[in-house]
Steps between C-alpha positions, in 0.01 A plus 500: 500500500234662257340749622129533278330808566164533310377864642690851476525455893595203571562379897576182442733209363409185372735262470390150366147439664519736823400819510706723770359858621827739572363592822369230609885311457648750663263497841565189471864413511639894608266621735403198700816229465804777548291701744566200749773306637287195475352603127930526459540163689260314241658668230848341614367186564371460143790611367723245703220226411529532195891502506500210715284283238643621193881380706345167640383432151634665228859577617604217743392214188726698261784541713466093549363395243587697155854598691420829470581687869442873334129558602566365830801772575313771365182415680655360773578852661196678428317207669678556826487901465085395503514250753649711725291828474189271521671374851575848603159635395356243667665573889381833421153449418444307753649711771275786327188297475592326816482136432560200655772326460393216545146572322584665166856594491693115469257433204564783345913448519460132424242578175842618329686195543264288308376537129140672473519563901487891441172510264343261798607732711385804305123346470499344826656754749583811336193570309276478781703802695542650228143529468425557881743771476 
């Protein structure tokens, strides 16, 4: 990361062709995501996307392929420590935000059993209350 500063007070970082206020990152991922238990939930279920896809299609073809098992056992765990906070996360948003089941809450658990089913998820379901909320 380079950090290019061209004032004496600088309140900003730019990093390749973006341009990042301080304050404005931090409102954005401390004050509103954390604050929330569904700003938390979409946090999780990026995080477990992402583990799930890099697994599915990184570590699954080199344990099979290149016979080479070690990114799958290290991953492996970490993926399942993820998938199962975004399940329990996800009972307890939607007991909070009363949801139901049958409505909101089955997509939600099934979007983590299939690659790129928690960024649908995230544009489709959770952005919208996390907007109305």
């Amino acid at each position: 990361m380079v950090l290019y500063c061209p004032f004496n007070n600088c309140n900003s970082h730019t990093l390749a062709f973006f341009t990042i206020s301080k304050q404005t990152l931090y409102q954005i991922i401390m004050k509103n995501l954390f604050k929330t238990k569904l700003g938390r939930l979409r946090i999780i279920g990026f995080l477990e996307g992402i583990s799930l896809l890099i697994l599915v299609f990184v570590a699954v073809p080199m344990k099979y392929y290149f016979l080479d098992p070690s990114l799958t056992k290290s991953l492996g765990p970490i993926h399942g420590a993820l998938f199962l906070l975004f399940i329990i996360n996800t009972v307890g948003v939607g007991v909070e935000q009363n949801w139901r089941f049958r409505k909101t809450t089955w997509k939600v658990i099934l979007a983590c059993f299939i690659p790129f089913g928690t960024f649908y998820i995230d544009r489709k379901i959770f952005s919208q209350l996390y907007s109305a909320s």
